[in-house]
C-alpha positions in Angstrom: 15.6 1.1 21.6 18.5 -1.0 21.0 19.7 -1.6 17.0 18.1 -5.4 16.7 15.3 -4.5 17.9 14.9 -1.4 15.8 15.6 -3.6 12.5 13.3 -6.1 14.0 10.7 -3.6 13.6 11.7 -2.4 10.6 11.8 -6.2 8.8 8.8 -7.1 9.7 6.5 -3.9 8.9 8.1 -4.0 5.9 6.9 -7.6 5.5 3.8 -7.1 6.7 3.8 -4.2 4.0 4.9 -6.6 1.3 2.1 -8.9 2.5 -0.8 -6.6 2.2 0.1 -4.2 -1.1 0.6 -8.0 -3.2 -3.0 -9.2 -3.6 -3.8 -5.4 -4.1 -1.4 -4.9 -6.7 -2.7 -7.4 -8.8 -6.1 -6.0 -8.6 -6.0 -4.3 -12.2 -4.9 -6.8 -13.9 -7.3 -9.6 -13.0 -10.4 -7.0 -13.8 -9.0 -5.8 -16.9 -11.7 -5.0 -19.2 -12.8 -6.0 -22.5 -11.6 -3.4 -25.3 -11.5 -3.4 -29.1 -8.8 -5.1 -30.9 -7.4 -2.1 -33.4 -3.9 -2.8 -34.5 -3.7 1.4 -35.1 -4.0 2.4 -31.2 -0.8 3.8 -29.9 -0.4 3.7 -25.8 3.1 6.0 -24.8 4.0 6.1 -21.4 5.9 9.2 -20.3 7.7 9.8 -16.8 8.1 12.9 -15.3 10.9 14.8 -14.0 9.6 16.3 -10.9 10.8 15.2 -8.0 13.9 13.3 -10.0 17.3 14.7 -8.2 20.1 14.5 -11.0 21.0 15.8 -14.6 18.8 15.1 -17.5 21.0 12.9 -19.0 20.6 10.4 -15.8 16.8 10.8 -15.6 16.1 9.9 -19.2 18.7 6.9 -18.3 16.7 5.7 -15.3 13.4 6.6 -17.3 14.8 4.7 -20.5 15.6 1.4 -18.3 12.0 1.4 -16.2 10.5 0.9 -20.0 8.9 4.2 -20.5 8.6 5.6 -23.9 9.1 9.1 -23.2 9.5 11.9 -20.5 7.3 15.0 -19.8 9.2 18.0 -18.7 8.6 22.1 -19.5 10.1 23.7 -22.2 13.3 25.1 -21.0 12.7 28.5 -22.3 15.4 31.0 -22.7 18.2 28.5 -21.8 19.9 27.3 -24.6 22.1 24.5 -22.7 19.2 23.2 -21.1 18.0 23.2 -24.3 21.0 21.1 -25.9 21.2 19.2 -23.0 17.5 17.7 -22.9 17.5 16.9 -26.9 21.4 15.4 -26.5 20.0 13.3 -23.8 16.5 12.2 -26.0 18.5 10.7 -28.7 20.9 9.2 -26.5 18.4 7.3 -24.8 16.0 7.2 -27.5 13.4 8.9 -26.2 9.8 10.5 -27.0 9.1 14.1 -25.5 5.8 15.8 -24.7 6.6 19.8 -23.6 4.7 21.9 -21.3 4.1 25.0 -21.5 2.3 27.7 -19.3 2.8 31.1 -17.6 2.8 32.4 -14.0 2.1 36.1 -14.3 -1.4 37.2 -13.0 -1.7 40.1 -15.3 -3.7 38.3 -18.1 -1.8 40.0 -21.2 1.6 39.6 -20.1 0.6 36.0 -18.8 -0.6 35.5 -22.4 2.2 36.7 -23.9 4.9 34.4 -21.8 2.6 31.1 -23.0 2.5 31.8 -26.7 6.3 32.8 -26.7 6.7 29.3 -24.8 4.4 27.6 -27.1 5.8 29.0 -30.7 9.3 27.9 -29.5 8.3 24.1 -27.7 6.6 23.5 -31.5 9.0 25.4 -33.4 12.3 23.6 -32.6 13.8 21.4 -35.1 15.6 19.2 -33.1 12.9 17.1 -32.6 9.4 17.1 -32.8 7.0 16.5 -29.3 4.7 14.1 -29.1 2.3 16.2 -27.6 2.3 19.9 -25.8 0.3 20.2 -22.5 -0.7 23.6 -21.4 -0.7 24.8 -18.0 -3.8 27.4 -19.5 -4.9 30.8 -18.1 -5.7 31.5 -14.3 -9.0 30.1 -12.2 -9.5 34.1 -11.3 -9.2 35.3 -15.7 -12.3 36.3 -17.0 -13.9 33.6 -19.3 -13.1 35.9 -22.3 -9.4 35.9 -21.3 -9.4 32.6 -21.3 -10.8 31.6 -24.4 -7.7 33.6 -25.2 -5.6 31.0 -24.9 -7.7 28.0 -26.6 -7.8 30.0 -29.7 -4.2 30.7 -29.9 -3.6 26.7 -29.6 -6.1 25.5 -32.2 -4.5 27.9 -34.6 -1.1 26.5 -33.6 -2.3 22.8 -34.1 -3.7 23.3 -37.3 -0.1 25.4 -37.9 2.4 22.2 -36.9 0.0 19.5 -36.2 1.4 18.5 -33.1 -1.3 17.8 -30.3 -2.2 20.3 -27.9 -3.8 19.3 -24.9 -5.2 21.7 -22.3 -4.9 20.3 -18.5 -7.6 20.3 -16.0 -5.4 22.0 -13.4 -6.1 23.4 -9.7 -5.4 27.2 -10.3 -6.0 27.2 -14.1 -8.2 27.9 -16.7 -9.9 24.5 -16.7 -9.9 23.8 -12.1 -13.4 22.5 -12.1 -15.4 20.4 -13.6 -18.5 22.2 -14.5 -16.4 25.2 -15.9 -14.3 22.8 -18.3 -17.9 21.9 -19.5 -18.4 24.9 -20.6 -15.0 25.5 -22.4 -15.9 22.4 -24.0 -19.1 23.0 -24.9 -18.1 26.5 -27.1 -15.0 25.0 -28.4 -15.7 22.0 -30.5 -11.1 21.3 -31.4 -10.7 22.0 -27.3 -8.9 18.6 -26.3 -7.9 17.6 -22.8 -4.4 16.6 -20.7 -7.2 14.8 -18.1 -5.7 15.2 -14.8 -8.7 14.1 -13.0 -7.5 14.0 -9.4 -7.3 17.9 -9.3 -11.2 18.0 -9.9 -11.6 15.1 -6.8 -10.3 17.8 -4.9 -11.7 21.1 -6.1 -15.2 19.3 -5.6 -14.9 17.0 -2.7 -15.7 14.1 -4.2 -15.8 11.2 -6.5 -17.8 13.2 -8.7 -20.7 10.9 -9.0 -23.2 14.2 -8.7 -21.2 15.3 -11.9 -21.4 12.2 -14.4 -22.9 13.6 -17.3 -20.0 16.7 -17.0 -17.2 14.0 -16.6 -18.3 11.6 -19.1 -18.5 14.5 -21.6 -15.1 16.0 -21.0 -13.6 12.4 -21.1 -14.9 12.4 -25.0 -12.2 15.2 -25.7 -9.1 13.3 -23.6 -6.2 13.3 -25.6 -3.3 13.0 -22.7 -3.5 11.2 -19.3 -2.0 12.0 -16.0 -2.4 9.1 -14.2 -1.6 10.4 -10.6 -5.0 9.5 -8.2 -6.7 11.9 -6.2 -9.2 12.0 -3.4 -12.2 14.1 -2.1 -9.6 15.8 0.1 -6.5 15.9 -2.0 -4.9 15.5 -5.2 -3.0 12.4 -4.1 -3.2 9.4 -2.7 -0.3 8.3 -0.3 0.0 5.2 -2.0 -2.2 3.8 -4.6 -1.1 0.1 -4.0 -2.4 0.6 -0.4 -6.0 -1.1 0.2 -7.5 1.3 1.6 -7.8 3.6 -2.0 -9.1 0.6 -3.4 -12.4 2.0 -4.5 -10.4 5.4 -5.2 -8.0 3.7 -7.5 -10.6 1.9 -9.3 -13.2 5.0 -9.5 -9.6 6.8 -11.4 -9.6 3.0 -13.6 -13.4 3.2 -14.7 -12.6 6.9 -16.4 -9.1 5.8 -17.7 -11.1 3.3 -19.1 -13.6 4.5 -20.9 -10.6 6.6 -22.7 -8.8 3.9 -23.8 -11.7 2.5 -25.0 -12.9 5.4 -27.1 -9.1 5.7 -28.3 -8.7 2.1 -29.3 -12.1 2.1 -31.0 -10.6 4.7 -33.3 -7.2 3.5 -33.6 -5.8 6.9 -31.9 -2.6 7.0 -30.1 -2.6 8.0 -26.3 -0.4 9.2 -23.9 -0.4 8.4 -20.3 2.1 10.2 -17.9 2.5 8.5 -14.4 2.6 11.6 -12.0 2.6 10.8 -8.5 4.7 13.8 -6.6 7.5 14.8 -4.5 6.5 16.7 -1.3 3.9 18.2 -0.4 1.9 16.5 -3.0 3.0 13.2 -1.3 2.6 13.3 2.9 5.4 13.4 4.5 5.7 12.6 8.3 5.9 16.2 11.0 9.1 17.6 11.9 11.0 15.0 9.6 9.6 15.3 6.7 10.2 12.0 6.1 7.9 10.5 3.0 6.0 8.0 3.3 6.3 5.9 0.1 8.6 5.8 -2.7 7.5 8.7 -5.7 9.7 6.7 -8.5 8.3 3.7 -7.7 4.8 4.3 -7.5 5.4 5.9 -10.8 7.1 3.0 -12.4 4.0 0.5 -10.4 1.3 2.9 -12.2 3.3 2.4 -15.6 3.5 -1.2 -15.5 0.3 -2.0 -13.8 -1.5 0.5 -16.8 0.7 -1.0 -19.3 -0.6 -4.6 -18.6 -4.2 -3.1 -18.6 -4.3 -1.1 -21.6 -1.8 -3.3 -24.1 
């Protein structure tokens, strides 16, 4: 294949791209819904740094000038100029944090241990205060008992510093399906939820329409958003501006919603982080591993196109 006609090709799927995703990509906006007017409701956006190749100093940059509010990233535990490094780079850019904080051993105790030394020192520093912490709780395979472990160390911790902590509905944690967050919720009346609804698409194969009365309930206790979209066979879409996760994108819209409703009705502040992923949570093309749409930009789409929605 000869170079014109190889950029021939290229030009015009591309245009053909640009063609299809436009119409689609106006979709939220024209069926934005009717909230309540409260001049108290907060909306953050935060980006993440997965995925982002350079320094912290040049994420929160390219974060600062897309128009986010804030950036998500872990506590840097145990690393003092990674420490310095992130808060330098905060105030530079001006710049909201939300930590996370979790642990990867699969002995329960020392697992424990790891997340509350992690979670004393993310709420602890006096650099500056986060917005929020999100905890990566527990293990799927812990005991419910164990579990509850790590609930009751947070709410004590809340009350302690006041920030927010949010526990995420995560494949692999504590809180992997739907029916088990249920009842997590249902003995711990201060449990509050990072929603990350797209692992739970997954984990059940499916929409969850056979589950409404567990989603609903657990979208009463939402304090945090990940706004990545899943599917009945995976926790991310290719693309969410493609047309054929229309129905998808607005199944994710209709429980986004009803947050945002909830939240303005009380004149609560809420964070959204846009969390589309590198490889292998986005597809990637065999042998090349070539991806197949942009992760920063899909972020920054999902950003504006919830921003215009929810402001």
């Amino acid at each position: 294949m000869n170079q014109d006609r190889r950029n021939f090709i290229k030009s015009t799927s591309s245009a053909t791209a640009a063609a299809m995703l436009a119409p689609f990509a106006s979709m939220a906006e024209m069926e934005k819904p009717l909230f309540p007017s409260n001049d108290k409701f907060k909306l953050l956006f935060m980006q993440t740094s997965w995925g982002f190749n350079g320094n912290i100093d040049s994420f929160c940059a390219a974060a600062k000038k897309e128009g986010y509010d804030g950036i998500e990233v872990w506590w840097p535990a145990d690393d003092k100029k990674a420490q310095d490094d992130l808060f330098a780079a905060l105030k530079k850019h001006n710049l909201q944090i939300g930590f996370l904080c979790g642990g990867s051993q699969s002995n329960w105790q020392e697992h424990l241990a790891t997340f509350k030394k992690n979670l004393d020192a993310a709420t602890s520093n006096r650099i500056q205060k986060p917005v929020y912490i999100n905890c990566h709780s527990g293990r799927d395979y812990f005991t419910f008992e164990q579990n509850q472990e790590f609930i009751s160390y947070t709410t004590q911790k809340k009350k302690e510093t006041g920030i927010p902590i949010y526990h995420e509905t995560h494949r692999g944690r504590m809180l992997f399906a739907a029916h088990i967050t249920r009842q997590f919720i249902e003995k711990n009346p201060e449990l509050h939820l990072t929603l990350d609804i797209s692992h739970w698409c997954n984990v059940h194969e499916s929409l969850l329409a056979d589950q409404k009365e567990t989603v609903d309930l657990a979208l009463t206790r939402v304090g945090h958003i990940h706004s990545r979209v899943g599917h009945q066979e995976g926790p991310q879409v290719n693309d969410p501006r493609a047309p054929e996760w229309e129905a998808t994108v607005k199944q994710h819209l209709a429980w986004w919603d009803k947050v945002v409703e909830r939240k303005k009705a009380n004149g609560e502040q809420l964070t959204i982080l846009t969390e589309f992923g590198p490889p292998n949570y986005m597809p990637v093309l065999p042998y090349t591993r070539q991806v197949v749409a942009d992760q920063w930009a899909i972020n920054v789409y999902m950003m504006q196109m919830l921003r215009k929605r929810y402001e």
